[in-house]
C-alpha positions as CSV (number, residue, x, y, z in Angstrom):
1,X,19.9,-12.0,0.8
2,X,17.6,-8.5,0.5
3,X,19.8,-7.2,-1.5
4,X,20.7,-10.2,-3.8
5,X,17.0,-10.3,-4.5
6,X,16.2,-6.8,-5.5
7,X,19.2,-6.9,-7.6
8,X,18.2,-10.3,-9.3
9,X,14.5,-9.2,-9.5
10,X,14.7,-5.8,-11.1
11,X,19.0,-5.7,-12.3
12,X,18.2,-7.1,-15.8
13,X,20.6,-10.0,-17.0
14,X,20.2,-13.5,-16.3
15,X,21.0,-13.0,-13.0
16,X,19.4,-16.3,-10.9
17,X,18.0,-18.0,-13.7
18,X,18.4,-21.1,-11.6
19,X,16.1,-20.5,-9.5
20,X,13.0,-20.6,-12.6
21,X,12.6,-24.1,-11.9
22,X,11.3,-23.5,-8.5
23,X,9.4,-20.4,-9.9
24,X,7.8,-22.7,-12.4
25,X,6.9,-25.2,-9.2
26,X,5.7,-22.2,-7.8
27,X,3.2,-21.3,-10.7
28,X,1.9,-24.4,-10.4
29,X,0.8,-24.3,-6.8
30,X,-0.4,-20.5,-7.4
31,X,-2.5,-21.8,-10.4
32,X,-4.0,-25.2,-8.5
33,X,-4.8,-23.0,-5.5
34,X,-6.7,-20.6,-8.1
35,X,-8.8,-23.2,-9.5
36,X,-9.7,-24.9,-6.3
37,X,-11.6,-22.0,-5.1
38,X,-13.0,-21.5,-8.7
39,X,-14.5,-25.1,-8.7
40,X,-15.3,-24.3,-4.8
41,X,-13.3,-27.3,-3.4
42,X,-12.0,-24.3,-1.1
43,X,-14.7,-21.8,0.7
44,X,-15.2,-18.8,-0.4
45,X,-17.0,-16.0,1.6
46,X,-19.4,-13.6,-0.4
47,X,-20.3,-10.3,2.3
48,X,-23.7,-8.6,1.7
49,X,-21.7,-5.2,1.3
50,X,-20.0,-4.7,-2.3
51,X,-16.0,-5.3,-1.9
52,X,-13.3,-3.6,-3.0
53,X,-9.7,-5.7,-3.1
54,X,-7.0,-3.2,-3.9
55,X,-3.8,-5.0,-4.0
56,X,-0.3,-6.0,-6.5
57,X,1.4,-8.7,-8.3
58,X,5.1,-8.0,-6.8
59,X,6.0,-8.5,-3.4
60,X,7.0,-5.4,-1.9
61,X,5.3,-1.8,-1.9
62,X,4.1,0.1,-4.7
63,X,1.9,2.7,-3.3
64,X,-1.3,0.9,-1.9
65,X,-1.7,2.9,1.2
66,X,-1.6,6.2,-0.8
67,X,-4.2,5.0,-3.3
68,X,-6.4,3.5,-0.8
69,X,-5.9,6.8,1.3
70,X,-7.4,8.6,-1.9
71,X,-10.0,6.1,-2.9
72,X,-11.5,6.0,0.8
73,X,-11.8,9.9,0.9
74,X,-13.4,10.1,-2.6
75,X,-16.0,7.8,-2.2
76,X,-16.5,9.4,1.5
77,X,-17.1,12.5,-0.1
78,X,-20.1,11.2,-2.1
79,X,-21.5,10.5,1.1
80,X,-20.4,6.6,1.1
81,X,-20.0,4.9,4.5
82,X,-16.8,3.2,3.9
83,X,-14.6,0.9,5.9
84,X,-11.5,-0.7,5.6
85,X,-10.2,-4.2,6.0
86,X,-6.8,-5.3,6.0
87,X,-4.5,-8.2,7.3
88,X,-2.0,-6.2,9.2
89,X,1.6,-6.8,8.4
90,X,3.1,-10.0,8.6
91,X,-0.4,-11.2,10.5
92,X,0.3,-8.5,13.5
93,X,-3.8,-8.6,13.3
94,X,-4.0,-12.1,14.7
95,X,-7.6,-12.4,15.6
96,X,-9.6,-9.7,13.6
97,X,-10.6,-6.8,15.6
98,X,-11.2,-3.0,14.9
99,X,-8.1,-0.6,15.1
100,X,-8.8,2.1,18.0
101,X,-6.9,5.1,19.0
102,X,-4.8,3.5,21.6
103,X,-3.0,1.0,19.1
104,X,0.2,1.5,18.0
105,X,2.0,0.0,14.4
106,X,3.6,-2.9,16.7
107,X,0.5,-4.2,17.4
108,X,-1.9,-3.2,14.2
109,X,0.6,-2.9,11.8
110,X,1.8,0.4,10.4
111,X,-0.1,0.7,7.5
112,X,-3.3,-0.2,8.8
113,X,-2.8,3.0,11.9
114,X,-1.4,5.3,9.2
115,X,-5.1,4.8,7.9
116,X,-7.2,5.1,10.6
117,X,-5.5,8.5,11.7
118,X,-5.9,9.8,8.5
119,X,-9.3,8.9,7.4
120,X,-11.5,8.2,10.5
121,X,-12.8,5.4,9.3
122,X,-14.0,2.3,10.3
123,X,-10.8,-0.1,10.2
124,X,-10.7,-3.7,10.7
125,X,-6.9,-6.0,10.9
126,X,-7.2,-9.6,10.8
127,X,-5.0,-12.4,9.7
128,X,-8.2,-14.0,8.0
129,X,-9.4,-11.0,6.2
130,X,-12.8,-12.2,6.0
131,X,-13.5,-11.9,9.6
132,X,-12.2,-8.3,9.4
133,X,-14.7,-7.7,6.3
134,X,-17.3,-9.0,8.6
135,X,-16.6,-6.8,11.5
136,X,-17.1,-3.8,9.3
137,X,-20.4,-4.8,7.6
138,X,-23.1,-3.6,10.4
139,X,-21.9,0.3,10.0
140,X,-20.3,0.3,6.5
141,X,-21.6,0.3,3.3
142,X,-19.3,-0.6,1.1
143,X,-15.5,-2.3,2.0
144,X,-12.2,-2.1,0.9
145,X,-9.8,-4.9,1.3
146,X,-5.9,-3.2,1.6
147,X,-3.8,-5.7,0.0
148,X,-5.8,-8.6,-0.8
149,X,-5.5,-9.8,-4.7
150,X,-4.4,-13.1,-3.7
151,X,-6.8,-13.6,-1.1
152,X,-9.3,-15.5,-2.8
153,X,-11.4,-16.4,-0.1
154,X,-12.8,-13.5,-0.5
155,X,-15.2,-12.8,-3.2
156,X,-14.9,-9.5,-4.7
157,X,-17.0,-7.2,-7.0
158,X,-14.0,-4.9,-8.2
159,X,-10.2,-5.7,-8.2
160,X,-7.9,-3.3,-8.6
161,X,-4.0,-3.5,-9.2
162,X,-1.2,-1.1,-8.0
163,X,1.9,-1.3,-9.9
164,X,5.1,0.7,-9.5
165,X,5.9,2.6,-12.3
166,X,9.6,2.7,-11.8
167,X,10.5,-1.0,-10.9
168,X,7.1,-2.3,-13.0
169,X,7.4,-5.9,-13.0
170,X,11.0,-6.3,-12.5
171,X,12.1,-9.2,-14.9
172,X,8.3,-10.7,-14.9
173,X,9.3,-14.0,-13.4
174,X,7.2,-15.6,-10.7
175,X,8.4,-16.2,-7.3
176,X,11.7,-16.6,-6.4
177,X,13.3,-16.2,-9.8
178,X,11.4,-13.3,-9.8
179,X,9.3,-10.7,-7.7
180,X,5.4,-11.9,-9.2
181,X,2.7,-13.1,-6.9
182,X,0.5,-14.4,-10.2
183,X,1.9,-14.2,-13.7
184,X,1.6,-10.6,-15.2
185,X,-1.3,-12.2,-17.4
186,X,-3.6,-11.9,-14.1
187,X,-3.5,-7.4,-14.8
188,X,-5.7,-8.6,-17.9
189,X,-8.5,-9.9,-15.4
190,X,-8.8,-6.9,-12.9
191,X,-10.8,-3.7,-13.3
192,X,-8.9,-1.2,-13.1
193,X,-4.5,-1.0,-12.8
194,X,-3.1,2.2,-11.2
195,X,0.6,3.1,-12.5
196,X,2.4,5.2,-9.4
197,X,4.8,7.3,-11.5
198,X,6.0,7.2,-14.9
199,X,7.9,4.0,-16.7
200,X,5.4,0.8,-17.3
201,X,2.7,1.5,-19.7
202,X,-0.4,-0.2,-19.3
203,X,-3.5,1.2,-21.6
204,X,-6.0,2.6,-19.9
205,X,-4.0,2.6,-16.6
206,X,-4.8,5.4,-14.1
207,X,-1.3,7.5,-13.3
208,X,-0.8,8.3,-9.6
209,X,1.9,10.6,-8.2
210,X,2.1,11.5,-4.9
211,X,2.4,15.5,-3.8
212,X,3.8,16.5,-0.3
213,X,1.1,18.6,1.4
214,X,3.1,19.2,4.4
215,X,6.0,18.9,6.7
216,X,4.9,17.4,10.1
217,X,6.7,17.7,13.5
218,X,6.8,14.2,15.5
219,X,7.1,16.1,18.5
220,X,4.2,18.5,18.5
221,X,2.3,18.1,14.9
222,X,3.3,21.1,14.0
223,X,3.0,21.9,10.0
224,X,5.7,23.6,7.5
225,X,5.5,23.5,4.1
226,X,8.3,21.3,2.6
227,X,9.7,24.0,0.7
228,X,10.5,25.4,4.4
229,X,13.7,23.1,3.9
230,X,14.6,24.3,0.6
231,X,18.8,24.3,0.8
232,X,19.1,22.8,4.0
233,X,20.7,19.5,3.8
234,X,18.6,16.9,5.7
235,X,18.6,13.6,6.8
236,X,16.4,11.3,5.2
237,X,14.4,7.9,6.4
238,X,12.7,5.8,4.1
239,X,11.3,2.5,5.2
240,X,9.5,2.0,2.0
241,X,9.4,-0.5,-1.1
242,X,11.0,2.5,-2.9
243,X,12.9,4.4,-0.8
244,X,14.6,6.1,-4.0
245,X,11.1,7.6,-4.5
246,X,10.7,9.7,-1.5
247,X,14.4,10.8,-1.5
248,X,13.9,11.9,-5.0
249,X,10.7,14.0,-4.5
250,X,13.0,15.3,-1.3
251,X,15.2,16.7,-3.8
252,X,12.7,18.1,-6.1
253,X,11.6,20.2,-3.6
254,X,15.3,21.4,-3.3
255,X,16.5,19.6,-0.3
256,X,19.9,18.2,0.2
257,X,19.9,14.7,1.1
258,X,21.6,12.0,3.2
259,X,19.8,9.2,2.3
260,X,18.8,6.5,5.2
261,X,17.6,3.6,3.3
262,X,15.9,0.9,5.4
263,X,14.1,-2.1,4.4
264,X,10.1,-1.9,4.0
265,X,8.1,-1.8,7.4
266,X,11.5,-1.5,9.7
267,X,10.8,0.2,12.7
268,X,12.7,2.9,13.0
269,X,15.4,3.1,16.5
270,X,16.2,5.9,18.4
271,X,19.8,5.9,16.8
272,X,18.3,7.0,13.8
273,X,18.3,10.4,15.2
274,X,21.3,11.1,16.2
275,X,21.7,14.0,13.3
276,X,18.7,15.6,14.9
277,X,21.4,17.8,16.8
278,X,22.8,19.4,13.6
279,X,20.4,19.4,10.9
280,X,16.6,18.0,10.4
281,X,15.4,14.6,10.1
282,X,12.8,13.9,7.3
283,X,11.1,10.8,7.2
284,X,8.3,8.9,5.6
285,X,4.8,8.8,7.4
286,X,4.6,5.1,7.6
287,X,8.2,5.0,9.1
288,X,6.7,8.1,11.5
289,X,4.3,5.9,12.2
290,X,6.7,3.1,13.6
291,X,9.2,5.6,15.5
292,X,9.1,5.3,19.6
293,X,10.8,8.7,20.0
294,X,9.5,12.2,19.0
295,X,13.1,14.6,18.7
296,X,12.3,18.1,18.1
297,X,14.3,18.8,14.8
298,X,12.3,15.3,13.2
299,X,9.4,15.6,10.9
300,X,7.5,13.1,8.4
301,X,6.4,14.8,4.5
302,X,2.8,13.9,4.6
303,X,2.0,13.2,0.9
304,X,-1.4,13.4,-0.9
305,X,-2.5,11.1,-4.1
306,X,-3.7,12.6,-7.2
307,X,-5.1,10.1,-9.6
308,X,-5.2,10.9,-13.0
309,X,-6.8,9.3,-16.6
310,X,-9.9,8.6,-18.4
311,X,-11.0,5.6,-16.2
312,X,-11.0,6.9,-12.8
313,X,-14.2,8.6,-13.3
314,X,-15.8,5.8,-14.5
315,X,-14.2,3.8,-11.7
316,X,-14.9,5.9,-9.0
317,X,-19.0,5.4,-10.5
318,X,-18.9,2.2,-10.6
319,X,-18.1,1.6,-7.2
320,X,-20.5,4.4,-5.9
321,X,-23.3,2.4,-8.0
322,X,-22.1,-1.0,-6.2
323,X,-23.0,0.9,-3.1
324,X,-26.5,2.4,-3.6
325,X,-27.6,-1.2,-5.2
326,X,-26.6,-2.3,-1.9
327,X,-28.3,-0.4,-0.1
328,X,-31.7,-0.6,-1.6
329,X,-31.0,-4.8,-1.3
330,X,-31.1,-4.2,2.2
């Protein structure tokens, strides 16, 4: 049924056009939901600390964690006390509480560990994201919500949009004739839309690639450039919303692949390495993340956002502003 999906979503055609009547039932739900927290018939919960929802219209991934990996460490480096909220995948927050060394991507959610090793900051998973934002508001300044456009309990001060550049849209149809959350009409209303890669256009959109900055050994951390592997054929894990992506880049570099495909967030079983004996084992961090065995001859490519265009400057001010008018509130 995956695979039926994908195909129907982002193939072209009119491939499950009998499905747009349930898509249209589901507009209207998406649009009554909407205005019932507009008209506040539904709470909504404003936090004294300026919020930052980062988040897409398609189901699936599109490059969120790298984006909020590089939009956490820029507004760090002006000295920002940022923190991070975020539901955990498929709920695996339950009650909100903050993410500690000692959990694992079973029981936080891989996403939400792959960020709290990498950044250091303060990190909050909840099924109710507010009660996440509200752990974080004593120590942080200023909070961003990982995946949260459609949370509208939330109030929020600037929205931002992740879109893939490669799959875009897919064939702009609303849920499940299609892969939209909201109709594309709802890019119009955010603040700022970040393309990852090349492929949908959106004026004034900010273009993000990913660069690998290193090779890392599960077993012992150690680091290798990824050109190390140049003309050694690999195997390669991706448990991604693109797994073409990383495979590609993998080539790029001048690696021979045998791609290993696996559906977004799948953990990643010891099988898996098998191939370990003959020849290395690349893998995604997030499906690092997940993996219960460390083999010697396995590594993940730690990748590293770079966000281009004439908006992220301006973007990156506005939120920093946000912040200090926060602070002299308080």
């Amino acid at each position: 049924m995956h695979d039926w999906l994908i195909a129907t979503w982002y193939g072209g055609g009119r491939r499950g056009r009998w499905l747009q009547p349930l898509a249209w039932l589901f507009g209207g739900l998406v649009v009554m939901r909407r205005a019932a927290y507009r008209c506040r018939l539904l709470r909504r919960y404003r936090s004294p600390r300026p919020v930052v929802v980062i988040g897409n219209l398609s189901v699936g991934g599109t490059g969120k964690t790298p984006f909020v990996l590089w939009l956490a460490s820029e507004l760090a480096a002006r000295g920002l006390r940022v923190g991070i909220a975020s539901r955990g995948y498929r709920g695996t927050g339950g009650q909100a509480r903050r993410v500690t060394e000692a959990d694992d991507a079973l029981r936080a959610g891989d996403e939400a560990v792959l960020l709290h090793r990498r950044l250091r900051v303060p990190l909050a998973v909840g099924a109710r994201r507010v009660e996440a934002v509200r752990l974080l508001e004593p120590e942080c300044e200023l909070i961003l919500c990982d995946d949260g456009l459609q949370h509208y309990a939330l109030e929020r001060d600037v929205e931002i949009a992740v879109v893939d550049g490669v799959k875009g849209l897919g064939n702009g149809r609303l849920l499940p004739a299609g892969p939209l959350r909201e109709p594309r009409t709802r890019l119009d209303e955010v603040d700022a839309v970040v393309v990852h890669g090349t492929g949908f256009d959106w004026p004034g959109g900010l273009c993000m690639r990913l660069v690998p900055s290193a090779a890392v050994a599960l077993a012992d951390g150690a680091r290798r450039p990824l050109t190390a592997f140049a003309g050694h054929r690999v195997d390669a894990i991706a448990a991604i919303g693109n797994p073409e992506r990383f495979f590609a880049m993998l080539r790029e570099y001048g690696l021979q692949v045998d791609e290993h495909a696996l559906p977004d967030h799948a953990t990643i079983a010891p099988e898996s390495f098998r191939g370990a004996v003959t020849q290395p084992v690349l893998m995604t961090e997030k499906a690092a993340v997940k993996s219960q065995v460390r083999p010697r001859n396995a590594w993940y490519v730690e990748v590293e956002a770079r966000v281009d265009g004439p908006a992220v400057a301006g973007l990156l001010d506005r939120i920093t502003r946000l912040a200090r008018a926060g602070q002299e509130g308080n």
